[in-house]
N, C-alpha and C positions, 0 to 999 in steps of 0.2 A: 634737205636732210638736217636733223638738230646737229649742234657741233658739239654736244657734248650729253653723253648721259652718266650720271651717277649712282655706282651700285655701292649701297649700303648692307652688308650681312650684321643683322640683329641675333645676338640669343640672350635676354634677360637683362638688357640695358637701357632699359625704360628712357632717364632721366640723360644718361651721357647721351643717345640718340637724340634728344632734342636738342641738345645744345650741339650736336655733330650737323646736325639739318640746318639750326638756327645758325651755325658759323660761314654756313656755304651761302646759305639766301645772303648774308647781310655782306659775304667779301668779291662775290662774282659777278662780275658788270659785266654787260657789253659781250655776253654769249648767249645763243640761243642754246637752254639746256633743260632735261628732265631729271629726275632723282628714282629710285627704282629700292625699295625694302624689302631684301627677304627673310622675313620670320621666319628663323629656327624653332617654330614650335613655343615661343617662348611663355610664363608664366606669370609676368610680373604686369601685363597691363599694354604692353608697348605698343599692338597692333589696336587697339583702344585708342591708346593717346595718339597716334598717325591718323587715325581716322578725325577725332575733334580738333587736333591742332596744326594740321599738313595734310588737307584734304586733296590736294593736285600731287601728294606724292605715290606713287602708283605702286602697290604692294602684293607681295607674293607671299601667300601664307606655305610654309612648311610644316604638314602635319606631325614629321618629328625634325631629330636633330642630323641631320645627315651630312655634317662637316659645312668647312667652311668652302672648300673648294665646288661642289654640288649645287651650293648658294648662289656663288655667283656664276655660273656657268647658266642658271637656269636666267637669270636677268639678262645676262650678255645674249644669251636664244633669242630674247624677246624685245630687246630697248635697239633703237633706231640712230643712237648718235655715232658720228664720225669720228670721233675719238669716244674712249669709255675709261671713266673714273672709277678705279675699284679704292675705296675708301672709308677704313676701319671706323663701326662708331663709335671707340675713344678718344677720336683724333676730330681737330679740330681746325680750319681751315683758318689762317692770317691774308688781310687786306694782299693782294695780288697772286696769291701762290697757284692759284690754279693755272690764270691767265699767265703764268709767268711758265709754268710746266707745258702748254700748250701752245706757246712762243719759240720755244726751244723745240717738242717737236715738226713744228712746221718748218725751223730751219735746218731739220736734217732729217731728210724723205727717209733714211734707212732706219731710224730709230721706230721699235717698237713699243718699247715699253722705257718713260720718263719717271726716273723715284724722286723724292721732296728732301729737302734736309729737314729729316726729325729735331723737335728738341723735346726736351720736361716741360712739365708747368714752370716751371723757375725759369727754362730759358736756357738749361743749358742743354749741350749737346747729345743728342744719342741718336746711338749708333743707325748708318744709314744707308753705307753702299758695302760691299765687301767683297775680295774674294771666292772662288767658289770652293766650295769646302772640301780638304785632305784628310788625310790620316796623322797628318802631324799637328794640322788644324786641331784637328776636332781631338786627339788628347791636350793641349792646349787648354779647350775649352774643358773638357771634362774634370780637370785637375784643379784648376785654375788660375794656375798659371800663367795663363796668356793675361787677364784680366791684370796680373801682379805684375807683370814687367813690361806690361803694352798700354793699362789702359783701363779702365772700365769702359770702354767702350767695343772692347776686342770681342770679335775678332773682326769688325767695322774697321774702315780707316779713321785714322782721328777727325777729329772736327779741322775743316780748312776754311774760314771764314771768306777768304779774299780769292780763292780759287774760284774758277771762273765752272761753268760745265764739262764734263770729263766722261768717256764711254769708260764702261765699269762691266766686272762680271755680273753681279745683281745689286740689286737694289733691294730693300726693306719693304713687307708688303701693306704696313699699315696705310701706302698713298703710291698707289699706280695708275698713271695714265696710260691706256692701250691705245693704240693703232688700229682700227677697225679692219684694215686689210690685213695687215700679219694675224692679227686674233681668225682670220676668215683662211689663212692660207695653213698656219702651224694648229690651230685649234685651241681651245679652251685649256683650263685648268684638270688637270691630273685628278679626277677623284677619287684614284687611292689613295690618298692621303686626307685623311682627319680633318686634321691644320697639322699647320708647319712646313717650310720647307718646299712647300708646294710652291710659291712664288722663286725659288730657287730653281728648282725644277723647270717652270715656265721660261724664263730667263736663257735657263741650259739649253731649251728645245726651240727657243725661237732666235740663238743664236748661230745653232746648228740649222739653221734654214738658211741663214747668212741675214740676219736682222741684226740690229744692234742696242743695247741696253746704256740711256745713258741716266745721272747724277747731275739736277740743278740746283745749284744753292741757294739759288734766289727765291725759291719755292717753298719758302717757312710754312712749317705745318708742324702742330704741337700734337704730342702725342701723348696722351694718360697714361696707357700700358694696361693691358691684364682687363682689359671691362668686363669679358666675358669668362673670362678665367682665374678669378680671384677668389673663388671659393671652392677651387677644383688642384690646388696647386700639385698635387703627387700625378692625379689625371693627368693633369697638363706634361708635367716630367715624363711619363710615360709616351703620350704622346707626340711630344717633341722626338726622344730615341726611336720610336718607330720611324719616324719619318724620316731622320736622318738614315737609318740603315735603309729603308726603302731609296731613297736616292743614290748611294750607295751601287746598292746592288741591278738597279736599274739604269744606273752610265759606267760605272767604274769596274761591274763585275760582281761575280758572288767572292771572290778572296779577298779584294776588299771590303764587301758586307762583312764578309766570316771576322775578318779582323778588327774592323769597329766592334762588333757584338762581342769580342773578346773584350776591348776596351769599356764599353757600357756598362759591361756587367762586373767585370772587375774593380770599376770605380765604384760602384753601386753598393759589392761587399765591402768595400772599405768606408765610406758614407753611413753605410747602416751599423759600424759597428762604433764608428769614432763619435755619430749623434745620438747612438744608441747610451754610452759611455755618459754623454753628456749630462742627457735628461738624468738617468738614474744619479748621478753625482749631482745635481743641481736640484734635485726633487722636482724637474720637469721646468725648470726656469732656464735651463740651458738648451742647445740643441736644436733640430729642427725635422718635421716628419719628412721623412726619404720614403722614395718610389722603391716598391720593395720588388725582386725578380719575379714572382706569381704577378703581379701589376700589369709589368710589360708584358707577360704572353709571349707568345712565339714573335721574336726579333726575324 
């Protein structure tokens, strides 16, 4: 059996994907492993460029965009390794990280799912293992608040450089190592969900099997941010809040959904009316476009 397969979800990231492939070939030694592309349908060339430039990388065309969770569930059906690497292509893999995440969980059978410590390009820290999200949470987040008196990295725990591995609620989904037998025993990714949150979810449901979720830090891995979502930003806002409420309402109940969708939306009117204020006062130099209630749809 290979020791490791790598699933990559593509939508319209041509150039970050090759340098996502190219960081893996040049930092992973000394493991028998395959790599796995699922095209989202995408428009810019990318299943083109896989074909001329990473012809052994083995690719799953999606004729449309059916989320990110769909994506890789269809590669996890199909690829053969003993552990599986779900790993964002804006993310970029540093000298040991892989091997360093697959060290860790061979030394603790219970572990299913291994997260990486994110950084920027620059190097610094972002956010990477966290809590699982509440209702005091997540107005925190909505407000911003948390970010103001915790952190820009909130609602993540801060950066701990010299901590050692630590079991965690979740982990960030841009770099997950699975367990090939918990992925066989709890099942794949949630595909009611878009993106977002979904890696949350997974985490929730393969702990509740009695799995465990751990955080190595030794396992640098740089993360871009946004590859696939940088020219969707309100989309994206929208469905981040869906997902949230779906999580929600699928562990904690519908009165905690109902009570977040209070919170979403209420943040929402106040956002639209304080960036609304801006632009017009700034003649569109101020401000910034907000996810408007008709956006989100039925929360």
């Amino acid at each position: 059996m290979l020791d490791l397969s790598i699933i990559i979800v593509n939508w319209n990231t041509k150039d970050l994907l090759a340098d996502c492939i190219h960081s893996l070939q040049e930092t992973i030694q000394d493991l028998h492993y395959d790599i796995w592309v699922v095209d989202n349908a995408s428009s810019d060339g990318s299943v083109a460029m896989l074909r001329q430039r990473f012809p052994a990388v083995n690719v799953i065309e999606n004729e449309n965009n059916d989320g990110f969770a769909r994506a890789n569930n269809l590669a996890m059906a199909r690829c053969k390794g003993r552990y599986m690497l779900l790993f964002n292509s804006d993310a970029l893999a540093t000298s040991g990280s892989v091997q360093a995440l697959i060290r860790l969980a061979e030394m603790k059978p219970r572990a299913a799912i291994v997260g990486a410590h994110l950084v920027n390009a620059d190097g610094t820290f972002q956010a990477s293992y966290t809590h699982f999200p509440n209702l005091w949470q997540e107005f925190l987040i909505l407000t911003g608040l948390g970010r103001r008196f915790n952190g820009y990295w909130y609602p993540s725990h801060a950066a701990e450089e010299d901590a050692g591995p630590v079991a965690v609620d979740y982990v960030e989904g841009a770099c997950l190592l699975v367990r090939r037998s918990a992925y066989a025993q709890v099942g794949g990714l949630d595909e009611g969900y878009f993106m977002y949150a979904e890696e949350v979810d997974w985490c929730y449901a393969m702990q509740a099997q009695g799995w465990q979720v751990w955080y190595e830090p030794a396992a640098r891995v740089i993360h871009l941010g946004g590859g696939s979502s940088r020219n969707r930003r309100t989309a994206r806002e929208a469905d981040l809040y869906r997902s949230r409420v779906r999580f929600f309402r699928k562990h904690y109940g519908a009165l905690a959904a109902n009570t977040l969708k209070g919170l979403i939306l209420s943040t929402i009117t106040i956002k639209l009316a304080v960036h609304g204020l801006l632009q017009a006062a700034s003649h569109g130099k101020r401000g910034r476009p907000v996810v408007g209630v008709r956006e989100i749809g039925d929360l």
